[in-house]
N, CA and C of each residue as an Amber inpcrd file, in Angstrom:
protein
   252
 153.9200000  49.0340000 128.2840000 152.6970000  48.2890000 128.2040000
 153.0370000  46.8350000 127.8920000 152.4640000  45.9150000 128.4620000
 152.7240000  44.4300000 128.4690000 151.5160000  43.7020000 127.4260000
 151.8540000  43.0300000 126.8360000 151.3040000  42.1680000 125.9490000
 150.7510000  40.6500000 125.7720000 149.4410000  40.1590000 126.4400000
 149.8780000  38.9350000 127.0770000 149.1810000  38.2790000 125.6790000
 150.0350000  37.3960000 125.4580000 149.4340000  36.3580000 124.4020000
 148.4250000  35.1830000 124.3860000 148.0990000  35.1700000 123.8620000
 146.7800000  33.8280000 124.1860000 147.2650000  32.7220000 123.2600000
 146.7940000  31.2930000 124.0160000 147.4780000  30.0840000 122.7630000
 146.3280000  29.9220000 121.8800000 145.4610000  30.5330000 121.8840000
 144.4470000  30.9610000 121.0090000 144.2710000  32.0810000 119.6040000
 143.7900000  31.7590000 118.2850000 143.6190000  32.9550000 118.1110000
 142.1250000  32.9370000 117.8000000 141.2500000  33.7290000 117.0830000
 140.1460000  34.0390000 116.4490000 139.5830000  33.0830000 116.0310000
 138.3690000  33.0250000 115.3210000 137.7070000  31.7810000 114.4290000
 137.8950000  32.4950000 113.1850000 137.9070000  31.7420000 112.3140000
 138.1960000  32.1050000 111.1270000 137.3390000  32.5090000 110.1910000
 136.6750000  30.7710000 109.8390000 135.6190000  31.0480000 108.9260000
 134.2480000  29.9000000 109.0300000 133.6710000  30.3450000 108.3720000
 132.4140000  29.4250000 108.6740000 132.1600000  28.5300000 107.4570000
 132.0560000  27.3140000 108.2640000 131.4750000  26.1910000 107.1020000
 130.6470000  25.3440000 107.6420000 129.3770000  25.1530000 106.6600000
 128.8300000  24.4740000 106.5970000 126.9340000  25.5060000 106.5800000
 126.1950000  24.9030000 107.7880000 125.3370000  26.0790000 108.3300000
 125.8530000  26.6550000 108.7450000 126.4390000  27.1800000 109.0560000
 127.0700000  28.3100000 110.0380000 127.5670000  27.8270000 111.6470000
 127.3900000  26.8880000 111.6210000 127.2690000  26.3470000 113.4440000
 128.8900000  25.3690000 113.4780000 129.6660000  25.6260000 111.8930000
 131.1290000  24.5530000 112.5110000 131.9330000  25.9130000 112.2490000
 132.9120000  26.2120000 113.3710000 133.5110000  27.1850000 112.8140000
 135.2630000  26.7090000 112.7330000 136.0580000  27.3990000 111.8630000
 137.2120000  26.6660000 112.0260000 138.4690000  27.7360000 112.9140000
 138.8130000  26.6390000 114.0270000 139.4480000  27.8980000 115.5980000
 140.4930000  27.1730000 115.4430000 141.7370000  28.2910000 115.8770000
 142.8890000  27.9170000 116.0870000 143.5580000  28.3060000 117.5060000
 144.8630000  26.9110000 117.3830000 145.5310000  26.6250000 118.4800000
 146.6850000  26.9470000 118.2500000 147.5630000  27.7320000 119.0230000
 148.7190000  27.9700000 119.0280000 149.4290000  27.3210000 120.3630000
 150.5870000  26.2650000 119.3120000 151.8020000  25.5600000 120.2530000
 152.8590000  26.2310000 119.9830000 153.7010000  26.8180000 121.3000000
 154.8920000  27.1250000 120.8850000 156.1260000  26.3600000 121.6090000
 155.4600000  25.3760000 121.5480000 156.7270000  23.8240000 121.9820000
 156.5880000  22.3880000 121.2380000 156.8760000  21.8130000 121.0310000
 156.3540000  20.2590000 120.7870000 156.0360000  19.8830000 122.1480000
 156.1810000  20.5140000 123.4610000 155.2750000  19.7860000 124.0820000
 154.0820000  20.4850000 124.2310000 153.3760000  21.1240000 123.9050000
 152.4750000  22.0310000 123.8780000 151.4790000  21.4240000 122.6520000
 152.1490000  21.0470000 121.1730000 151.7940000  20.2780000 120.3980000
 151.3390000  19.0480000 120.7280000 152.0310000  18.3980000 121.1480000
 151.6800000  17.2530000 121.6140000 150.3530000  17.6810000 122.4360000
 150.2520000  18.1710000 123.4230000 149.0350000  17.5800000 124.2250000
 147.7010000  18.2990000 123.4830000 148.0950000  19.3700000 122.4560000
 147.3900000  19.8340000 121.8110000 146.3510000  18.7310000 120.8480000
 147.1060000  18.1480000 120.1820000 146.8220000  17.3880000 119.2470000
 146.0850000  15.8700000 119.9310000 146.8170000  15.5680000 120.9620000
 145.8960000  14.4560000 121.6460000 144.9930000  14.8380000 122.5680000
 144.2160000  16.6210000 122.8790000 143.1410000  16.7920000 123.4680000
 142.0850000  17.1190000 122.0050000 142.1780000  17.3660000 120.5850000
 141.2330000  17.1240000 119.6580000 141.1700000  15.8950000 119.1830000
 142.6570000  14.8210000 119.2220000 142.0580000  13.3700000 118.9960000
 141.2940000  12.7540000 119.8910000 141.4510000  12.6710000 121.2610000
 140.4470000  12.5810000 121.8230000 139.2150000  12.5330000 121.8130000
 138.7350000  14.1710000 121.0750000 137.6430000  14.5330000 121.2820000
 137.0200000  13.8970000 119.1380000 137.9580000  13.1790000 118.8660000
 137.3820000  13.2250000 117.3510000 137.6340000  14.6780000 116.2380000
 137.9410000  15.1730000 116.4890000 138.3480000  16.6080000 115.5860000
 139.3270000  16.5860000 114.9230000 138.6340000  16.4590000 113.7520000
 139.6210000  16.6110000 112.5000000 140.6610000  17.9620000 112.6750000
 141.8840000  17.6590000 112.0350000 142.6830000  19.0710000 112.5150000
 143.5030000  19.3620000 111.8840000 144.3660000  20.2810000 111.1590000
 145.2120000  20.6090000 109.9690000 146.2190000  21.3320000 110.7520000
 147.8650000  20.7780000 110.8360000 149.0790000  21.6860000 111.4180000
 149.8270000  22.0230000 110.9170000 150.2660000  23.3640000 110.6770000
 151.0890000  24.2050000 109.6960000 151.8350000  24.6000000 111.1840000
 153.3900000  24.9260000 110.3400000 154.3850000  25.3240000 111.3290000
 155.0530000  26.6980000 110.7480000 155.0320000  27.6680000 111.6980000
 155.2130000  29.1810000 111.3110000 156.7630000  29.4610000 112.3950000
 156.8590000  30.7680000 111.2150000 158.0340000  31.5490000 112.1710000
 157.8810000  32.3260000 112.2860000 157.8360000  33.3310000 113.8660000
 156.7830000  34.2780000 114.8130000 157.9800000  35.3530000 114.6620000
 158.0430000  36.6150000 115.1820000 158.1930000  38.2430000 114.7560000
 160.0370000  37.1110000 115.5160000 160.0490000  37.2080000 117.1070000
 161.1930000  36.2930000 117.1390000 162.0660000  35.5440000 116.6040000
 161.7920000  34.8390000 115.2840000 162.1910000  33.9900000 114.8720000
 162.3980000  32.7250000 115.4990000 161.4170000  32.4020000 116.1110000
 160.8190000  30.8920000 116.7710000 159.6860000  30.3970000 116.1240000
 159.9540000  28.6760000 116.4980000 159.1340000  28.2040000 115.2910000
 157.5680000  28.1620000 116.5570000 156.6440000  28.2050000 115.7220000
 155.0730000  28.1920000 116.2160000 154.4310000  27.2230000 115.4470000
 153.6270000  25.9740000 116.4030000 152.6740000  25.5170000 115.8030000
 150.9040000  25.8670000 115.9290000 150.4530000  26.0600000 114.5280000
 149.1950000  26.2650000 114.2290000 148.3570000  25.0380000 114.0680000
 147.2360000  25.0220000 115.1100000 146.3730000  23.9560000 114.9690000
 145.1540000  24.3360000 114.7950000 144.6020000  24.3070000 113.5050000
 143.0590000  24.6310000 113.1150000 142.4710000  23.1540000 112.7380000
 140.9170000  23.0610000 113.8960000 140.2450000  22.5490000 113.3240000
 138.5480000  22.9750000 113.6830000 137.8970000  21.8690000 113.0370000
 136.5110000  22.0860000 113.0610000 135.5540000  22.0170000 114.2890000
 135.2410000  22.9750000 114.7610000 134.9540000  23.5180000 115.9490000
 133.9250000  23.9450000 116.0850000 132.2970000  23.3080000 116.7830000
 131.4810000  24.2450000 117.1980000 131.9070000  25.5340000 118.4010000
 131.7770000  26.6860000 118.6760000 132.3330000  27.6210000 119.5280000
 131.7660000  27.4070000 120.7310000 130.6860000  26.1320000 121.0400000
 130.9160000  26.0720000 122.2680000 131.9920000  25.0410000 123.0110000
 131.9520000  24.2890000 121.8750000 132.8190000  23.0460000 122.2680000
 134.4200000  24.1840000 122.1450000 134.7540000  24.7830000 121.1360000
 135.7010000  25.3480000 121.1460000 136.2290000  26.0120000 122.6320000
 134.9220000  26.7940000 123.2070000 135.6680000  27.3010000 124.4030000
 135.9600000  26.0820000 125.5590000 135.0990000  25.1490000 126.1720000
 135.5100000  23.9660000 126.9510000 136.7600000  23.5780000 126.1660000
 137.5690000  23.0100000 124.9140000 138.6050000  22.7790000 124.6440000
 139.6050000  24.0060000 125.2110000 139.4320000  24.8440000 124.6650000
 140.6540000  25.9130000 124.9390000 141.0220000  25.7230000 126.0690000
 139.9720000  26.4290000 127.3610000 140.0240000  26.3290000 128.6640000
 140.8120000  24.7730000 129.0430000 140.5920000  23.9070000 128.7030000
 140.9810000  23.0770000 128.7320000 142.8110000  22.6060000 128.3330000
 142.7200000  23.4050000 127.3380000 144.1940000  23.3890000 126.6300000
 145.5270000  24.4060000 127.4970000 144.4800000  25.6090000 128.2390000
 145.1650000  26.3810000 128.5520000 146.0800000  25.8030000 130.0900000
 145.1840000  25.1110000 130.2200000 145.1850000  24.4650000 131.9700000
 146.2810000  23.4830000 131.5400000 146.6800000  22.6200000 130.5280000
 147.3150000  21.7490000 130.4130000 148.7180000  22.4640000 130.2250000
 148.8340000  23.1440000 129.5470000 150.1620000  23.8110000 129.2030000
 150.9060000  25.3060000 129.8400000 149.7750000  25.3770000 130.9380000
 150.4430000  26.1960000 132.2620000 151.3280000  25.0560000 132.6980000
């Protein structure tokens, strides 16, 4: 069985009214980071990056920020297209 990964994961948690949610981005390159980080500066989105080490032992960057979920999905889609 094959396992396909998403550079996405879940929303996390909710702040505020309920309508900002905080979604994360997974880079697993600095160039992946990179365009990551200049498609939420772009857009104004504050964003917090922690750097992890995955079951592999490769480093992963985590990009959470403040995200309505609709804007969240146009970003993703967006993110995904860049780093094919």
């Amino acid at each position: 069985m094959t396992t396909v990964t998403q550079p996405a994961i879940n929303a996390r948690s909710l702040v505020g009214g309920g309508c900002i949610l905080m979604n994360d981005f997974i880079a697993k390159s600095p160039r992946q980071l990179d365009l990551c980080l200049k498609l939420l500066y772009a857009e104004n989105i504050s964003f917090v990056v922690a750097v992890r080490e995955n079951d592999k032992r490769k480093i992963e960057y985590l990009i959470r920020g403040q995200i309505d979920e609709h804007k969240y999905e146009k970003l993703l889609e967006t993110y995904r297209i860049l780093i094919s």
